[in-house]
C-alpha positions as CSV (number, residue, x, y, z in Angstrom):
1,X,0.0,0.0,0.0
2,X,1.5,3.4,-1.0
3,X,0.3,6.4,0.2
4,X,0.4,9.5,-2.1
5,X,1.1,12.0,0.4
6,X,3.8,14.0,1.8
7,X,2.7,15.7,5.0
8,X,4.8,19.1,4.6
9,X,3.7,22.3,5.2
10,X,5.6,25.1,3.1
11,X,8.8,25.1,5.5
12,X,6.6,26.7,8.3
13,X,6.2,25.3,11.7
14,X,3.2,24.3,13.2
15,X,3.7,26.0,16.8
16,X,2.8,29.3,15.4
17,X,3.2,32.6,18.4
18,X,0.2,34.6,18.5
19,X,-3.1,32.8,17.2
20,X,-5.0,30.6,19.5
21,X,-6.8,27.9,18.0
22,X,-10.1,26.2,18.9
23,X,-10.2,22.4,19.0
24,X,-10.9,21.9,14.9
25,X,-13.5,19.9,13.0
26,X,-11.5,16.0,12.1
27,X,-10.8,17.2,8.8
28,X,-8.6,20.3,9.8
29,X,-5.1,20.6,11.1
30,X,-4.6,21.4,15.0
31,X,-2.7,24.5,15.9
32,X,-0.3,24.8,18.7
33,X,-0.5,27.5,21.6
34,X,2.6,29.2,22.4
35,X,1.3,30.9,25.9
36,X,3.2,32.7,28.0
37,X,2.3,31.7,31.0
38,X,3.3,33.2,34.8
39,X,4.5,29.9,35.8
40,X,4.8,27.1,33.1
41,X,2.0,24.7,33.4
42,X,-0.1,25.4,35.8
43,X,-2.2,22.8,38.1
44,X,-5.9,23.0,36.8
45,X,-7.0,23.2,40.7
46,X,-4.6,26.2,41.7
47,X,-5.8,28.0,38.3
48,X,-9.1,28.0,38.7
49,X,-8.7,29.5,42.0
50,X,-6.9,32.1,41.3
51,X,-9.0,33.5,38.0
52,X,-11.3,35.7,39.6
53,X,-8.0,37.5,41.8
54,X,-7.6,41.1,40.7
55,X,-3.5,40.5,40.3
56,X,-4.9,37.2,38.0
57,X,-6.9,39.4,35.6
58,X,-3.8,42.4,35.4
59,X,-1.3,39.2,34.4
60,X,-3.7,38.1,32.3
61,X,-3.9,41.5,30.6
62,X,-0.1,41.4,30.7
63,X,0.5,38.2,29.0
64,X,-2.5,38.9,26.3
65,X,-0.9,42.2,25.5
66,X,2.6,39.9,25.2
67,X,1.4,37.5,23.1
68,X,0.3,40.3,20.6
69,X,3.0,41.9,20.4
70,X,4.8,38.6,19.9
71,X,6.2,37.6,16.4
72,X,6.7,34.2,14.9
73,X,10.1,32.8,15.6
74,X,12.5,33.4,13.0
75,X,10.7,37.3,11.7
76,X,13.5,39.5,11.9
77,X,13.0,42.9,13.6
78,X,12.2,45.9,10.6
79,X,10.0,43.8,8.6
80,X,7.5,46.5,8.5
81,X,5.1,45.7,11.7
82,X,3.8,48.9,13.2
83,X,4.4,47.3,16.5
84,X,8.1,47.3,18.6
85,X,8.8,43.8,20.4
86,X,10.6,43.6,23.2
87,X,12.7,40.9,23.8
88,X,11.6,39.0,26.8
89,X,14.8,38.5,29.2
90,X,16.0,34.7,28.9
91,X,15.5,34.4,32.8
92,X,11.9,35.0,32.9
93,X,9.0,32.6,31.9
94,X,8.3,34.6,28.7
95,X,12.2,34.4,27.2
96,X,12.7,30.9,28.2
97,X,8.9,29.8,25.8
98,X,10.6,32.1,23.3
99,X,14.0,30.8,23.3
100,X,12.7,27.1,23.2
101,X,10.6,28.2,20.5
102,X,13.2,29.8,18.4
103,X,15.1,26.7,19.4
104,X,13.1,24.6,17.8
105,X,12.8,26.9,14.6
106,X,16.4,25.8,14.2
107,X,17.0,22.2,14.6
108,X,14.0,21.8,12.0
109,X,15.8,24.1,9.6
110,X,19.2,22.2,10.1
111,X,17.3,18.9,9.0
112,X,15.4,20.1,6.0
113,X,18.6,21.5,4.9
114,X,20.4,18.2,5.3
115,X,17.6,16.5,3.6
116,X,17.4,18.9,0.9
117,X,21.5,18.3,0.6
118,X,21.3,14.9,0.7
119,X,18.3,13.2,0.5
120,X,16.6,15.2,-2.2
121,X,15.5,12.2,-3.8
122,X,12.7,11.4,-0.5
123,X,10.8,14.2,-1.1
124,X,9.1,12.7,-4.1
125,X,8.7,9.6,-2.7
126,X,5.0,8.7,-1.3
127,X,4.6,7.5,2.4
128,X,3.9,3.8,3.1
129,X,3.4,1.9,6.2
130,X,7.2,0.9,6.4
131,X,7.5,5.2,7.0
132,X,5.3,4.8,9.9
133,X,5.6,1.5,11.1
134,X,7.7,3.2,14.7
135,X,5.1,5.8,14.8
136,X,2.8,5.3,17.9
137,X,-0.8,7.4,18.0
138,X,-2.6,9.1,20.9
139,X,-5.9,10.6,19.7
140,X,-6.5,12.6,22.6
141,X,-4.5,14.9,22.1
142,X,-3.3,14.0,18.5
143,X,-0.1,13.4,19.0
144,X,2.3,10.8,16.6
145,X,5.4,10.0,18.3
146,X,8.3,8.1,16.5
147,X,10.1,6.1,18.8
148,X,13.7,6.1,18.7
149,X,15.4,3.1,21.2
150,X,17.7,4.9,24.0
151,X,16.3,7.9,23.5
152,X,13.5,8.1,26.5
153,X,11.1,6.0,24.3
154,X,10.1,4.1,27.3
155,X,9.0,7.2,29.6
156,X,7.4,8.5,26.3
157,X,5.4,5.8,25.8
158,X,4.6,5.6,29.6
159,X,3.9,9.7,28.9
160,X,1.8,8.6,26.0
161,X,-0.5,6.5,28.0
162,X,-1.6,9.0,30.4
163,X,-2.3,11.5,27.9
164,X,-4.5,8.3,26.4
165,X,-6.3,7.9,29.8
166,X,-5.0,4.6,29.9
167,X,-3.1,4.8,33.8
168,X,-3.2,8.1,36.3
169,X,0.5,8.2,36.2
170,X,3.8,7.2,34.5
171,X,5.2,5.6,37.7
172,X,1.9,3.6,37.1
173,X,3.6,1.3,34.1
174,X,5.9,-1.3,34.3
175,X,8.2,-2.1,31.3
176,X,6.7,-5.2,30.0
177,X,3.5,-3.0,29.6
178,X,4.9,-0.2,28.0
179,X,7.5,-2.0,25.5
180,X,5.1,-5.4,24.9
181,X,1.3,-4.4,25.5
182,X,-1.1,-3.5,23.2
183,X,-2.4,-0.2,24.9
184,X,-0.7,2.6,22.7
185,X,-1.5,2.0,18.5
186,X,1.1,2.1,15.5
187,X,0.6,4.4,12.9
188,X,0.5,1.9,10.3
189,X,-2.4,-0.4,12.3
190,X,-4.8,2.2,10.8
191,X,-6.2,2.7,7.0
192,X,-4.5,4.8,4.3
193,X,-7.3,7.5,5.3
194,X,-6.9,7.3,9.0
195,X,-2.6,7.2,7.9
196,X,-2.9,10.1,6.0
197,X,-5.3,11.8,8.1
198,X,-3.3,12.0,11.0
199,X,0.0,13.1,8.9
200,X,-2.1,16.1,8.1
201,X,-3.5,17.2,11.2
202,X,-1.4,15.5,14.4
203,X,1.7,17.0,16.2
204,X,4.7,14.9,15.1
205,X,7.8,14.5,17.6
206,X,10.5,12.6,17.9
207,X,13.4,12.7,20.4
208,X,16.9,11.9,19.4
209,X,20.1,11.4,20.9
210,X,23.9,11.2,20.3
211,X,24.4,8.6,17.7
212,X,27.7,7.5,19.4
213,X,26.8,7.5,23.1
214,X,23.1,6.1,21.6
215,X,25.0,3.0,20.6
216,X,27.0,2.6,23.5
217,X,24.0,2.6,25.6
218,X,22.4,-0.2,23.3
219,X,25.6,-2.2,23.5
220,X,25.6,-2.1,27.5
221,X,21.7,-2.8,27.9
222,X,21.4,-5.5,25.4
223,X,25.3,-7.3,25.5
224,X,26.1,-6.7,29.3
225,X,23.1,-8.1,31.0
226,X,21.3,-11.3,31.0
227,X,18.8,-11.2,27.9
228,X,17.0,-14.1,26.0
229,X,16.6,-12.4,22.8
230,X,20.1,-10.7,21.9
231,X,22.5,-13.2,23.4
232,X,21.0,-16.1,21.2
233,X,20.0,-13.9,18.3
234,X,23.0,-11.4,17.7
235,X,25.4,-12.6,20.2
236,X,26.3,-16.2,19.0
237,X,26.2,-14.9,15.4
238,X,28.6,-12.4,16.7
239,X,31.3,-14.3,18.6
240,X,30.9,-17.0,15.5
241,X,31.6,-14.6,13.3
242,X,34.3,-12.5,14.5
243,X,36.0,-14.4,17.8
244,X,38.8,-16.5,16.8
245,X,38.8,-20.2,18.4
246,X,35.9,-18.9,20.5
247,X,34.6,-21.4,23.7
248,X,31.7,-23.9,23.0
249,X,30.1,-21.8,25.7
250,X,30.2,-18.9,24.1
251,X,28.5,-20.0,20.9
252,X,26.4,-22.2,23.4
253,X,24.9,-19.0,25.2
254,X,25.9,-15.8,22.9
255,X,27.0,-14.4,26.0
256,X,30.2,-11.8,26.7
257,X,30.3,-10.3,23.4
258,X,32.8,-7.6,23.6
259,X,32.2,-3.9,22.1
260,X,35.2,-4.1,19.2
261,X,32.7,-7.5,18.0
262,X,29.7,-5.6,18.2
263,X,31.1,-2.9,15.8
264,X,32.8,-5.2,13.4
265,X,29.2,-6.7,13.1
266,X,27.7,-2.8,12.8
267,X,30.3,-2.1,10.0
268,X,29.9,-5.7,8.1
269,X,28.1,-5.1,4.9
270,X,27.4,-8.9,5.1
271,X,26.1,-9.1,8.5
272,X,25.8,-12.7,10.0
273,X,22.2,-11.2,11.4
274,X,20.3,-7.8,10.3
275,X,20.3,-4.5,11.8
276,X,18.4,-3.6,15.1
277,X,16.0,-0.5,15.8
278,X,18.2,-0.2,19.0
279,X,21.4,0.6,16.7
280,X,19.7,1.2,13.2
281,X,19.9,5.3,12.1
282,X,17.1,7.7,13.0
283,X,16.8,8.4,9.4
284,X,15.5,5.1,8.6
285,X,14.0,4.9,11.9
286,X,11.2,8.1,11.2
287,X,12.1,9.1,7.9
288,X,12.8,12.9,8.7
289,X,13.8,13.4,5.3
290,X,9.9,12.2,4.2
291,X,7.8,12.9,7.4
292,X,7.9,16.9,8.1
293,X,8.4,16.7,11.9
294,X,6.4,19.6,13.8
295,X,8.5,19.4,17.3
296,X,12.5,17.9,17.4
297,X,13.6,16.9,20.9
298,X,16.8,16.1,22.2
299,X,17.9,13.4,25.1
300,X,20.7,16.0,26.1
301,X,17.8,18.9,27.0
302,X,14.9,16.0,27.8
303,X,13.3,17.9,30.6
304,X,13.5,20.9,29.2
305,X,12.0,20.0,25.7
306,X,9.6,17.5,27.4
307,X,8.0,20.1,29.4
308,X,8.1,22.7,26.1
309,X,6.6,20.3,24.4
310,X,3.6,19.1,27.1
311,X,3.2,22.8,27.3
312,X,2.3,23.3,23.4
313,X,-0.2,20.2,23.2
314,X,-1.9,21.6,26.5
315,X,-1.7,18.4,28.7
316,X,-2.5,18.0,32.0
317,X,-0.4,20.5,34.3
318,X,0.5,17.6,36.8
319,X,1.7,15.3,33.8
320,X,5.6,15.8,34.0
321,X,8.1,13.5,32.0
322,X,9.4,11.1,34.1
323,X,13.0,10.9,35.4
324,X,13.3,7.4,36.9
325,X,15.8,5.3,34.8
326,X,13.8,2.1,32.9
327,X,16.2,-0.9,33.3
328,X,19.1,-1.6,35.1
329,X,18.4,1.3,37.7
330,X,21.5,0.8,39.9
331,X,23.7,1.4,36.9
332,X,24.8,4.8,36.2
333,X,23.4,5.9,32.6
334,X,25.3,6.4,29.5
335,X,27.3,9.1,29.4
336,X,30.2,11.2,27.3
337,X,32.3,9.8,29.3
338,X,31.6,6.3,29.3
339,X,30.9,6.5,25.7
340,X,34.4,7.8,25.1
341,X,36.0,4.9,27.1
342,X,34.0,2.2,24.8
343,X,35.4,4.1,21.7
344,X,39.0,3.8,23.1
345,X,38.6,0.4,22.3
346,X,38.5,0.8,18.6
347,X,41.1,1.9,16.0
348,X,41.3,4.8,14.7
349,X,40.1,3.3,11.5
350,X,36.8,2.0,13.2
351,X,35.9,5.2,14.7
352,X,35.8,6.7,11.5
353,X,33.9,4.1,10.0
354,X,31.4,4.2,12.6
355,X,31.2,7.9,12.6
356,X,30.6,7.7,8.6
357,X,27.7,5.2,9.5
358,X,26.1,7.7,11.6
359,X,26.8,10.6,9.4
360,X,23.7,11.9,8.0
361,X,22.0,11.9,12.2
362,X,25.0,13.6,13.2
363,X,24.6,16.0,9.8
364,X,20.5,16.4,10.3
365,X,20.7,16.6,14.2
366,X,23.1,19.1,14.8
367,X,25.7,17.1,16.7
368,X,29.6,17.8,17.1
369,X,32.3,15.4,15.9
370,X,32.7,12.9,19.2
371,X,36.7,12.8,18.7
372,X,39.0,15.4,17.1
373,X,41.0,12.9,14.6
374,X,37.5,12.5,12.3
375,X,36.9,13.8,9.1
């Protein structure tokens, strides 16, 4: 099934500055609320309390008055506007929703620039099911997230799940719900309408992360703990494959796979066993290039763009990402630093290598070399 639709929108964003929109009919696309809000969030309870105050209704005035003066992210001062805007001061509330904003402005002009550079050939492709096969829907606030492994896609599912009404709170969820249930929907479950429907009019976000420390983070959950899948799966290919006069309990169990194996695997063109979503680029992953993303999020800013982002789909003020660490809790996470003692491991040669497989999410995503010595 091919679907003869590419959901852009002209190169502008869909978190627009000054117009608030009403919930639309199904048919119409959903705008995004930039408020600027006294305090980011607010509880519903401590809101409604306060909305008859005399200071309420002279902030409200304020921040009204604010938001109209406010231009779109991006409109340089000059352009002939009648009206003077005042840069909000990055401390307060107002510069921080404005620098987030602007924020985001860029990292979606970095990647439609990369995508233009290098993958000009997508944008006349149509969208199929494969293109949204890691796409997961909630409907209740029309969101489409593309999940991207050891990037916080657990917590975003778990944050997906509340926003469905499906548990009161993250802390709620256990992993076996969140990663093997059948609660949250796949994008390509539905019909070409209901597909290309929600292209048109949902919010679509996806979180990334640093591609090198990303795969160091993969290699430790899935290689360095008990697991039933990847130890018999990848892990006795792997030690087969590239461990001379390997033990017959090795092969037996696909257990103690070192980091130098794994990559000689990642680099193989003729891999003893295919790629992995946990290691497997962003670009195939969501399809950036194909797929006009409305919101980019980072796993280096998480809390920050996470509560940005809650903020522009209006979700409940008590509904925070969560900051609890999915497996292997007692383990300190991923790091720079740790990720730069698992490179040590490798030549200079098989940095590079890596670093060239990773290229274009380091190109559309906006991140720095890891090591000085690449080119």
């Amino acid at each position: 099934m091919k679907l003869s639709i590419r959901p852009q929108h002209d190169g502008h964003s869909r978190i627009p500055t000054e117009r608030v929109t009403r919930d639309p009919p199904s048919g119409s696309p959903r705008g995004l609320q930039l408020q600027v809000p006294d305090q980011p969030r607010p509880h519903a309870k401590a809101a409604a309390a306060a909305a008859g105050s005399p200071l309420r209704l002279r902030r409200q005035r304020r921040r009204r008055l604010l938001i109209k003066k406010m231009p779109a992210a991006g409109t340089a001062r000059g352009n002939g506007s009648s009206e003077t805007f005042v840069q909000p001061r990055p401390h307060s509330t107002a510069g921080r929703w404005v620098s987030l904003h602007q924020g985001q402005q860029e990292r979606k002009r970095v990647m439609r620039e990369a995508c233009a550079k290098y993958r000009a050939s997508s944008s006349r492709k149509a969208v199929t099911p494969r293109h949204v096969s890691r796409i997961f829907v909630e409907d209740r606030h029309r969101v489409l997230y593309c999940e991207v492994p050891k990037a916080g896609c657990s917590n975003w599912k778990r944050v997906l799940m509340v926003l469905a009404g499906l548990a009161s709170s993250t802390a709620d969820i256990q992993h076996n719900t969140v990663h093997y249930g059948s609660a949250l929907k796949r994008l390509d479950t539905f019909d070409r309408q209901g597909i290309v429907r929600r292209l048109s009019t949902y919010t679509k976000m996806l979180f990334v992360r640093e591609p090198f420390e990303r795969l160091v983070s993969a290699f430790r959950d899935k290689f360095e703990h008990p697991n039933s899948y990847y130890h018999p799966v990848f892990g006795k290919a792997i030690l087969a494959r590239y461990r001379a006069n390997a033990s017959r309990e090795a092969l037996r169990t696909g257990s103690g796979v070192q980091f130098p194996e794994f990559i000689q695997y990642l680099l193989d063109v003729h891999r003893p066993v295919g790629m992995d979503i946990h290691w497997d680029h962003v670009s195939r992953l969501c399809s950036p290039c194909l797929i006009d993303y409305d919101f980019v999020g980072k796993f280096e800013s998480m809390q920050e763009d996470a509560d940005f982002f809650l903020h522009l789909i209006r979700a409940p003020g008590n509904l925070t990402f969560p900051r609890f660490k999915d497996r292997h809790s007692q383990e300190a996470r991923t790091t720079s630093r740790i990720t730069r003692e698992y490179f040590a491991q490798l030549s200079s040669l098989q940095r590079q290598r890596t670093y060239d497989f990773y290229y274009m999410d380091y190109l559309m995503f906006n991140y720095s070399k890891p090591f000085s010595d690449l080119y």
